[in-house]
VOBA-1610 file (N, C-alpha, C; in pm, whole numbers, padded with zeros to 5 digits, always signed):
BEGIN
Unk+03346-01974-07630Unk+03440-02008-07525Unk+03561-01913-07527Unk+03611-01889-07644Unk+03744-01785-07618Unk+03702-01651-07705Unk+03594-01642-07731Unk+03500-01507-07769Unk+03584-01471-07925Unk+03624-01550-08005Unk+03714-01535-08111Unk+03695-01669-08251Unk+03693-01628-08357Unk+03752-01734-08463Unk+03842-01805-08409Unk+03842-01959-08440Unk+03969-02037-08417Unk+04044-02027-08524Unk+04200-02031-08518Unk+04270-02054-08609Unk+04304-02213-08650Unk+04291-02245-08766Unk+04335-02375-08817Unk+04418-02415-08973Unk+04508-02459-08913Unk+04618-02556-09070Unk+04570-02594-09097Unk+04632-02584-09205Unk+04571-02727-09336Unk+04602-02834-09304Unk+04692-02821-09266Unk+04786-02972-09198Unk+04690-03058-09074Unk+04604-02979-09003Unk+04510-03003-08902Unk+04382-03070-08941Unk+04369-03085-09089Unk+04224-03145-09114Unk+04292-03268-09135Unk+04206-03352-09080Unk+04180-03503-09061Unk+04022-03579-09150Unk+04000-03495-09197Unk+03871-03542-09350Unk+03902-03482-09466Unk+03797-03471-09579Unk+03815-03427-09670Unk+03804-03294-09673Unk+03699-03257-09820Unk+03692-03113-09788Unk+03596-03049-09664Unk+03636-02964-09631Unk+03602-02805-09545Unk+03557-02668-09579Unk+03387-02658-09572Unk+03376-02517-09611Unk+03293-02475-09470Unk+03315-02304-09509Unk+03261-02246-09482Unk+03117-02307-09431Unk+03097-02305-09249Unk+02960-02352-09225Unk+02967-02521-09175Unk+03029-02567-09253Unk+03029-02749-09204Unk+03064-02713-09076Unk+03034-02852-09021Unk+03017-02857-08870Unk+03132-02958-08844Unk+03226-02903-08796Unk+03368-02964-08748Unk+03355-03072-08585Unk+03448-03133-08572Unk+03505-03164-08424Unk+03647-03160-08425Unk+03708-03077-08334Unk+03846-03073-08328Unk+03915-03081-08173Unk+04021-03035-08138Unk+04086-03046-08014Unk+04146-02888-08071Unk+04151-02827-07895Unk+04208-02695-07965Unk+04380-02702-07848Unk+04441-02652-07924Unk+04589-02629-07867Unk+04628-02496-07832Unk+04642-02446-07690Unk+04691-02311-07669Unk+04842-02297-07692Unk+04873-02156-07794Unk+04979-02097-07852Unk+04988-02013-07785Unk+05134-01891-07830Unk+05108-01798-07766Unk+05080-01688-07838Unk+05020-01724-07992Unk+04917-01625-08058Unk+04769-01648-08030Unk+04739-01717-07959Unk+04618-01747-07907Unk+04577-01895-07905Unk+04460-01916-07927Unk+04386-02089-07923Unk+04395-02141-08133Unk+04423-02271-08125Unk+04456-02319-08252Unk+04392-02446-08236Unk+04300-02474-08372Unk+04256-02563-08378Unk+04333-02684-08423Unk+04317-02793-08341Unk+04377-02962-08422Unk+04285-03059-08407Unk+04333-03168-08538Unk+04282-03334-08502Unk+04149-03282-08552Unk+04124-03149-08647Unk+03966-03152-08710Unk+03948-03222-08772Unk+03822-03302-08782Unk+03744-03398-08811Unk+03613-03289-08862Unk+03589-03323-09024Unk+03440-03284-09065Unk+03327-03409-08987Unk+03218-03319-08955Unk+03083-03417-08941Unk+02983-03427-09048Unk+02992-03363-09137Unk+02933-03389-09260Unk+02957-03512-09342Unk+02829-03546-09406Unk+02789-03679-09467Unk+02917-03667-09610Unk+02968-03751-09625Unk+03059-03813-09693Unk+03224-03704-09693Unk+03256-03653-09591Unk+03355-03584-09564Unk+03468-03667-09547Unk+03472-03759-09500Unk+03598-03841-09413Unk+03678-03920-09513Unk+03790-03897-09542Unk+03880-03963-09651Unk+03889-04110-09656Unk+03795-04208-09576Unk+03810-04316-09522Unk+03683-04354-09621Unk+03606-04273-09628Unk+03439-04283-09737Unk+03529-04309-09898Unk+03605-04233-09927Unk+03673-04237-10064Unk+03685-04360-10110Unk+03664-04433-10221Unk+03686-04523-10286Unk+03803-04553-10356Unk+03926-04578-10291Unk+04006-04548-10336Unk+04122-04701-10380Unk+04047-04809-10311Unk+04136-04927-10308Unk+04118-04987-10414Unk+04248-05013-10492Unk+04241-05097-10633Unk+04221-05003-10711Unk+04226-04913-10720Unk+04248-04782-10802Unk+04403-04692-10805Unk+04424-04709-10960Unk+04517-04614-10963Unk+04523-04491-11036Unk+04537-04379-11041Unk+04524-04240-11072Unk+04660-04181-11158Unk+04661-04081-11235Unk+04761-04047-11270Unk+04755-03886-11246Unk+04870-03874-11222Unk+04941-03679-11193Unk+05033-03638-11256Unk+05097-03527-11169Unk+05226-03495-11232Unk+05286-03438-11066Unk+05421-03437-11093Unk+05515-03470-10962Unk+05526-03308-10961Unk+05498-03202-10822Unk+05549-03094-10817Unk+05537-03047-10693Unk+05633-02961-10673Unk+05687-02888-10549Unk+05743-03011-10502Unk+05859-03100-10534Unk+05882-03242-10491Unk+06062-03125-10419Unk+06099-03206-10310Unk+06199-03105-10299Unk+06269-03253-10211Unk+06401-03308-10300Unk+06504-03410-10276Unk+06557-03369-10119Unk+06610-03272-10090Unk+06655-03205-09934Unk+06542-03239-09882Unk+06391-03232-09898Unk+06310-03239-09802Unk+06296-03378-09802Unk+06297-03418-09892Unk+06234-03553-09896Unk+06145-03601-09939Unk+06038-03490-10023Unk+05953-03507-09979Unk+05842-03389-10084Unk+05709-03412-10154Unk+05679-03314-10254Unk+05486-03365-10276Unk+05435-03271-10352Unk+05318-03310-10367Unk+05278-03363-10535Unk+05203-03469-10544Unk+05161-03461-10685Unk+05010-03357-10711Unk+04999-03309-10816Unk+04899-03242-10905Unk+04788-03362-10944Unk+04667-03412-10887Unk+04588-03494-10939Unk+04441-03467-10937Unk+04329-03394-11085Unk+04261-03345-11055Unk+04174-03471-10995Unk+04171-03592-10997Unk+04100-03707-10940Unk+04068-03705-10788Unk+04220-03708-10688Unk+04246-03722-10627Unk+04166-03584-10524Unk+04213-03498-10610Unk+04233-03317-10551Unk+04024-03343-10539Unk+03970-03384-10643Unk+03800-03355-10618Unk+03772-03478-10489Unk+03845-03615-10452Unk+03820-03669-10332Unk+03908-03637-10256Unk+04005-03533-10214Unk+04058-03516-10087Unk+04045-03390-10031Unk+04056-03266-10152Unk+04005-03130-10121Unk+04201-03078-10148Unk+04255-03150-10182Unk+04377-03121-10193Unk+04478-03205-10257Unk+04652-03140-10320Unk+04729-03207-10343Unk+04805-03290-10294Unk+04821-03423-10323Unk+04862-03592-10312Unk+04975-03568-10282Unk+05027-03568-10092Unk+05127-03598-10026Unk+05235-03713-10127Unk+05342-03764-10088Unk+05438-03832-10169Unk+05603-03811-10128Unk+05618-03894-10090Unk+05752-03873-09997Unk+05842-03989-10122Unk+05948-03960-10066Unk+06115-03969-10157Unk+06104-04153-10189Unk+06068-04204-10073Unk+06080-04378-10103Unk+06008-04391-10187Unk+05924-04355-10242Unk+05794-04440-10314Unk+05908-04392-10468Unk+05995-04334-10501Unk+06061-04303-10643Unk+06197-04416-10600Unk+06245-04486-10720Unk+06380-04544-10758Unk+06425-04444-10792Unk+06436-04380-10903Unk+06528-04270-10931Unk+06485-04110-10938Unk+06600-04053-10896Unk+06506-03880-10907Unk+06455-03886-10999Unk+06315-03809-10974Unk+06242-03798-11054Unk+06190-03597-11067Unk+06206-03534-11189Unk+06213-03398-11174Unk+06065-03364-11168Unk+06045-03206-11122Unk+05926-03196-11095Unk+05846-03220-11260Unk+05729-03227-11261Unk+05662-03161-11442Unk+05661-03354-11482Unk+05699-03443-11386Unk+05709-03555-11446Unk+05519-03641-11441Unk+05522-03670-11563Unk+05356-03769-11495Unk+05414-03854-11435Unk+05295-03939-11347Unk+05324-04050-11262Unk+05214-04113-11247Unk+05171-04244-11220Unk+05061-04301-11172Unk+05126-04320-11026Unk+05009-04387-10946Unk+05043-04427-10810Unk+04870-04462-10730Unk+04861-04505-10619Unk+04748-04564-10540Unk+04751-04481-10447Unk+04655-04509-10365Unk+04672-04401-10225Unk+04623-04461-10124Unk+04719-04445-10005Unk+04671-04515-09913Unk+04677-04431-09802Unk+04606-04423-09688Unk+04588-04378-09519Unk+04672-04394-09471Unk+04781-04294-09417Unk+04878-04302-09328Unk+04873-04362-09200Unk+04940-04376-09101Unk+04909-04392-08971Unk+04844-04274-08894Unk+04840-04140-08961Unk+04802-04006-08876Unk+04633-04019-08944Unk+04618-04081-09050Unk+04529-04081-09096Unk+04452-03990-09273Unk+04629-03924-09276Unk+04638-03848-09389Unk+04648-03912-09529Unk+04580-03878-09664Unk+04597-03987-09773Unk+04727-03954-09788Unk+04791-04053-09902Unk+04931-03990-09913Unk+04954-04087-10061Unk+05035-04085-10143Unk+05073-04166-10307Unk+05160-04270-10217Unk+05099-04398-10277Unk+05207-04519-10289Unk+05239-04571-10379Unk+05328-04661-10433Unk+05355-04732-10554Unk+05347-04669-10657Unk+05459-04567-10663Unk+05473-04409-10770Unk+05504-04500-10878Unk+05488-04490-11054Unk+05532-04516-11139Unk+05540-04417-11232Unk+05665-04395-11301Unk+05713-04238-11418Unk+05607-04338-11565Unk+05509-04255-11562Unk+05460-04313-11724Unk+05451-04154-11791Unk+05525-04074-11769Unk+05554-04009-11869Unk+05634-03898-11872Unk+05719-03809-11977Unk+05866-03756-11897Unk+05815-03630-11884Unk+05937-03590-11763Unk+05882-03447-11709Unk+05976-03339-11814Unk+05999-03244-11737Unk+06010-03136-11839Unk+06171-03109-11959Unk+06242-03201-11857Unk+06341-03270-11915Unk+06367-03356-11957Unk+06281-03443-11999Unk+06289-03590-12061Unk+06252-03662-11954Unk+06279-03799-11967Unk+06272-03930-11866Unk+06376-03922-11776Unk+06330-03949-11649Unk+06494-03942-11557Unk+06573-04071-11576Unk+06681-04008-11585Unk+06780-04131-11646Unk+06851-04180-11483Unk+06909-04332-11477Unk+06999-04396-11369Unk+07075-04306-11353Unk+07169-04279-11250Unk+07301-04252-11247Unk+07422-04366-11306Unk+07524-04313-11359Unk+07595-04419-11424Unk+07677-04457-11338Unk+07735-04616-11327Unk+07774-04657-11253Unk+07933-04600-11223Unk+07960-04624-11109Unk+08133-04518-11063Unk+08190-04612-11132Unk+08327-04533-11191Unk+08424-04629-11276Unk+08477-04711-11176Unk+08553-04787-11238Unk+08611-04908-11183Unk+08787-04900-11205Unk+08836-04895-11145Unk+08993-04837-11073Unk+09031-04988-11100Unk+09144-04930-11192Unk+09233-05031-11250Unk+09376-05061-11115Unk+09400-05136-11111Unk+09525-05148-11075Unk+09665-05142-11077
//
């Protein structure tokens, strides 16, 4: 149809893994570097992150490329990484306290609304490269 390779994000797959040859369904979006693939969907037998066995299971990682300004970081989980084809989305709410990158963590995973896996119910079970992240201490208290 546009006599060319499509281009496609990572951000654009909507299943698991993707190689070379699997037989996709996508929606394509015109740019003005050309046609871009979205909303890919693998058609291959056990591709779809929805097949994963993932409920009532919890996994353990380690917290990295986590970036506080963004909000927002991936965990390292070789569990996770062999059923998704990639590293475990994880946004800022699921932590009580900063937590530095290099930290282990357990957590569950659940289907976004876009349909992407992503870490819920983060827990620090073990310290990152600086120790355990500690509270912030409480602001003094102003005498009168």
């Amino acid at each position: 149809l546009f006599g060319r390779d499509m281009f496609v994000m990572r951000s654009a797959l909507r299943c698991g893994k993707v190689s070379a040859g699997d037989t996709v369904r996508f929606c394509v979006l015109n740019n003005p570097r050309g046609p871009q693939a979205t909303e890919v969907h693998s058609l291959m037998l056990g591709a779809t992150w929805q097949s994963q066995e993932t409920l009532g299971r919890a996994f353990l990682g380690t917290l990295k490329l986590f970036s506080e300004d963004k909000g927002w970081g991936f965990i390292d989980c070789p569990d996770t990484h062999r059923m998704f084809g990639k590293d475990m989305f994880v946004h800022k709410r699921e932590f009580t306290l900063p937590t530095p990158n290099g930290t282990r963590i357990q957590f569950t995973v659940e289907l976004a609304k876009d349909g992407r896996p992503e870490a819920k119910n983060v827990q620090i079970v073990g310290p990152g490269p600086f120790g355990f992240p500690q509270p912030a201490p409480p602001p003094p208290v102003e005498k009168a």
